[in-house]
C-alpha positions in Angstrom: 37.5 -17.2 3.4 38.6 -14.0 2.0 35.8 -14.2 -0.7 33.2 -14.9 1.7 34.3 -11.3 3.7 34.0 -9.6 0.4 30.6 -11.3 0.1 29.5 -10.0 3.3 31.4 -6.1 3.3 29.1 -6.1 -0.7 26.2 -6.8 1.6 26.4 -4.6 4.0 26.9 -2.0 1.5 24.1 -2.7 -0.5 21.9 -3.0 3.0 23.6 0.8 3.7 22.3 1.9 0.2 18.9 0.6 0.5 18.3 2.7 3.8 19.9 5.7 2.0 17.0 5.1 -0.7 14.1 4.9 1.6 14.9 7.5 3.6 15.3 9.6 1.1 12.1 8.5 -0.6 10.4 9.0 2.9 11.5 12.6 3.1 10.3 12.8 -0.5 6.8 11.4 0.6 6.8 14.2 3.6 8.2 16.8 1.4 4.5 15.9 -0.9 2.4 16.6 2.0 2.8 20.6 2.4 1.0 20.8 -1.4 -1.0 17.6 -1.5 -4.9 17.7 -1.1 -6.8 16.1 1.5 -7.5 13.2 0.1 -3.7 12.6 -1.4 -2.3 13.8 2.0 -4.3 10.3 3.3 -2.9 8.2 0.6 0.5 10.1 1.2 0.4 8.4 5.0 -1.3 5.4 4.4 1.8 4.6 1.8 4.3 6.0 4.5 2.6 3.7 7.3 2.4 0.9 5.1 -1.3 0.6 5.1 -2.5 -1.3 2.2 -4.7 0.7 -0.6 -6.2 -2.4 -1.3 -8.0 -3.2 1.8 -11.8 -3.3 1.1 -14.4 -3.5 4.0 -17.0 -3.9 1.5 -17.0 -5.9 -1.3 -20.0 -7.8 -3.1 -20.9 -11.3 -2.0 -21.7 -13.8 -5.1 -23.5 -16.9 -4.4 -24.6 -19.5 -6.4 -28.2 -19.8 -7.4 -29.3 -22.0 -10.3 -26.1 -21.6 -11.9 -25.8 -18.0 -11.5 -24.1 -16.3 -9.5 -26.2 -14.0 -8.4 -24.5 -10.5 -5.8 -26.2 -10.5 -2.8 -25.5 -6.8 -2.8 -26.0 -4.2 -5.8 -23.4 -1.0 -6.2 -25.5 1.4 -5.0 -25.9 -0.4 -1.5 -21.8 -0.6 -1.6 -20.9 2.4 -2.4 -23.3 3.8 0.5 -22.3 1.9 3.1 -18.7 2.7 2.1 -19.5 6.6 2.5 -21.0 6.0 6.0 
């Protein structure tokens, strides 16, 4: 029994670190805004609120023709409707 309490005290202090490091990495994150340019400040807060860089509301669409696959949409039509 005495070995499972040291098991679970190490826990707990680990747990204790661990919010010690993200807190300090979130102040370092804030600290990164004051200098950051738009566009960083944005990946800045999406990191911070744990919004995923790799969420894409466009992306091409293969299908299958004749053994091809074949986009349904070139880059150019992507990359517009991703700037509007």
């Amino acid at each position: 029994m005495c070995r499972s309490i040291r098991r679970y005290r190490q826990r707990l202090l680990n747990i204790d670190r661990i919010k010690v490091a993200e807190n300090e990495w979130w102040l370092a994150e804030c600290d990164k805004l004051k200098q950051a340019s738009e566009s960083e400040k944005w990946r800045i807060i999406n990191r911070l609120t744990n919004q995923s860089d790799n969420i894409s509301w466009n992306s091409a669409i293969k299908k299958l023709i004749d053994g091809k696959e074949i986009y349904l949409f070139n880059d150019n039509e992507l990359m517009t409707s991703a700037r509007n």
